[in-house]
KOLGU-732686 format. One line per field, with one value per residue: x, y, z of N, C-alpha, C in turn. Coordinates in steps of 0.02 Angstrom, whole numbers, plus 32768, in hexadecimal, padded with zeros to 4 digits. Atoms other than C-alpha are relative to their C-alpha. Layout:
! KOLGU-732686
n_x X/...
n_y Y/...
n_z Z/...
ca_x X/...
ca_y Y/...
ca_z Z/...
c_x X/...
c_y Y/...
c_z Z/...
! end
This chain:
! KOLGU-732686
n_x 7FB8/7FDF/7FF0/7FBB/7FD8/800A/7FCC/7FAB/800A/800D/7FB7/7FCC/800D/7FDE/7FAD/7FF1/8011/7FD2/7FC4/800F/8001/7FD0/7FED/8018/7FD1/7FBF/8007/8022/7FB8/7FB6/7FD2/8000/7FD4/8016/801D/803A/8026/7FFC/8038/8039/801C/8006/804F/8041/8013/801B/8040/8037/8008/8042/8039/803B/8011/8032/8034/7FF4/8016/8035/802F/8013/801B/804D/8019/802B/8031
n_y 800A/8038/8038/7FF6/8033/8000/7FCA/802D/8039/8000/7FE3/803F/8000/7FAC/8007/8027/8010/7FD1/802B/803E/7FDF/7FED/8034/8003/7FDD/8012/8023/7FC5/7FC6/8032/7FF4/804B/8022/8011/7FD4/8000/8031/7FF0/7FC6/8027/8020/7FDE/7FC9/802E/8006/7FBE/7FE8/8043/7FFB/7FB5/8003/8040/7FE0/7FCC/8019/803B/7FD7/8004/8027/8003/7FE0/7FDD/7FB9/7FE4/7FAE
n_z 7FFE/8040/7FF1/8010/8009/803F/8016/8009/803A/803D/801D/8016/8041/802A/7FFB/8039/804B/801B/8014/8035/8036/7FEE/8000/8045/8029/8016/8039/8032/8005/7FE2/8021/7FEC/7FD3/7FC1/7FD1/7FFB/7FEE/7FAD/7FFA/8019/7FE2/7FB6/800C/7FF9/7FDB/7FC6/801A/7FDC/7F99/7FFA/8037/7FD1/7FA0/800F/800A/7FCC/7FCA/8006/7FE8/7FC7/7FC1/7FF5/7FF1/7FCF/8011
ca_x CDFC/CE6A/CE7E/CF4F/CF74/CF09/CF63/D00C/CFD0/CF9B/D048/D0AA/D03D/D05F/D124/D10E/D0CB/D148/D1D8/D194/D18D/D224/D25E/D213/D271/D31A/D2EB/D2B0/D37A/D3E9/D484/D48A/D515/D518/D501/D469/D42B/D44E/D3DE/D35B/D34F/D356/D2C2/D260/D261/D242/D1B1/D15C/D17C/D11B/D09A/D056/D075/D017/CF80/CF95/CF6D/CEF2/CE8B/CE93/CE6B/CDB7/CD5C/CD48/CCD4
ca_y BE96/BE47/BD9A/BD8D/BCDD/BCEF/BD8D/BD2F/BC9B/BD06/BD65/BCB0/BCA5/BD46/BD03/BC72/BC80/BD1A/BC98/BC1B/BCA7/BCDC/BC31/BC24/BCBF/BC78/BBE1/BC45/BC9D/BC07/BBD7/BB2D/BB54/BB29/BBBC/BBC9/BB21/BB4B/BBE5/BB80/BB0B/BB7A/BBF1/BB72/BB29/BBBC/BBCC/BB38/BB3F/BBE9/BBBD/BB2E/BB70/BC0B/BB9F/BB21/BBCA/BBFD/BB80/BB47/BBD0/BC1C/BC9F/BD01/BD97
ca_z 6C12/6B81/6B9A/6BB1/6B8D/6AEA/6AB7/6ACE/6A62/69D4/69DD/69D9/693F/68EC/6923/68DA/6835/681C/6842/67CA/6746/676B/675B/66B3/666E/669D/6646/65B6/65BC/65F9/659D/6601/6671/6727/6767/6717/673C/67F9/67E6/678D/680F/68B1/6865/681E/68BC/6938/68C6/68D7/6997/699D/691A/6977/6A2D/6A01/69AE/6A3A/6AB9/6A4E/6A48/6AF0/6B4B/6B75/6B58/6BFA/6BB4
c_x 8015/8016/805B/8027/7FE2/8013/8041/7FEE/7FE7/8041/8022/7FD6/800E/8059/8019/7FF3/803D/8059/7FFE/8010/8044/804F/8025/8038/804B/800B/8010/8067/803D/801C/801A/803B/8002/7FE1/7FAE/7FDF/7FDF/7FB3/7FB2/7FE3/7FE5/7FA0/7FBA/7FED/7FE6/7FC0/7FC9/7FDF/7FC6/7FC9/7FE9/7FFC/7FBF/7FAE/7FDB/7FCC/7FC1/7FC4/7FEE/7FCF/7FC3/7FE2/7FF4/7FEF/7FC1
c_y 7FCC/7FB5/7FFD/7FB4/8005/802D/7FF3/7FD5/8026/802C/7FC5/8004/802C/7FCA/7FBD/7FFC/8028/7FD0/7FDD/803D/801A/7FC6/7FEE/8035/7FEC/7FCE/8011/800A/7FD0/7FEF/7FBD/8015/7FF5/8024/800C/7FC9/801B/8023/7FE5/7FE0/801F/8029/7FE2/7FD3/8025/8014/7FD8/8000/803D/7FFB/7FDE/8019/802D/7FD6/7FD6/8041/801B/7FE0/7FC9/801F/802B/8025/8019/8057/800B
c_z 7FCB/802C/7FEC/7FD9/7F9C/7FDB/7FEA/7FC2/7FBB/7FE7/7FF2/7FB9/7FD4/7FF8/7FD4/7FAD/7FE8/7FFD/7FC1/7FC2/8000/7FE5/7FC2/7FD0/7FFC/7FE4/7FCB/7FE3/8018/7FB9/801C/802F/804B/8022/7FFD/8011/804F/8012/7FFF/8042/8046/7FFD/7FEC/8053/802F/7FDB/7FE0/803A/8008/7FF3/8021/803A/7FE9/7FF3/8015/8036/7FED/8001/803F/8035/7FEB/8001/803F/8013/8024
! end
């Protein structure tokens, strides 16, 4: 049986890195005005939060194979 919590934690990872990159491109394409800041900050953050949770669940939890 798949382990579920370590399944979850490698999707927050998947979720996070794809924010961060995500992040990166509107960087990449900003024009400085608020709106984009806003964006910037919301996505880079939600993709932090993920990135670590996720690598947080992964490496916590235990193999039980």
């Amino acid at each position: 049986m798949m382990n579920l919590k370590r399944f979850f934690g490698g999707l927050l990872t998947i979720l996070g890195i794809v924010g961060l990159i995500y992040t990166a491109v509107i960087f990449a394409g900003t024009s400085g005005e608020t709106r984009d800041i806003k964006s910037l900050i919301i996505y880079g953050i939600l993709g932090i939060v993920f990135f670590m949770s996720g690598i947080s669940l992964v490496r916590t939890t235990k193999d039980e194979s």
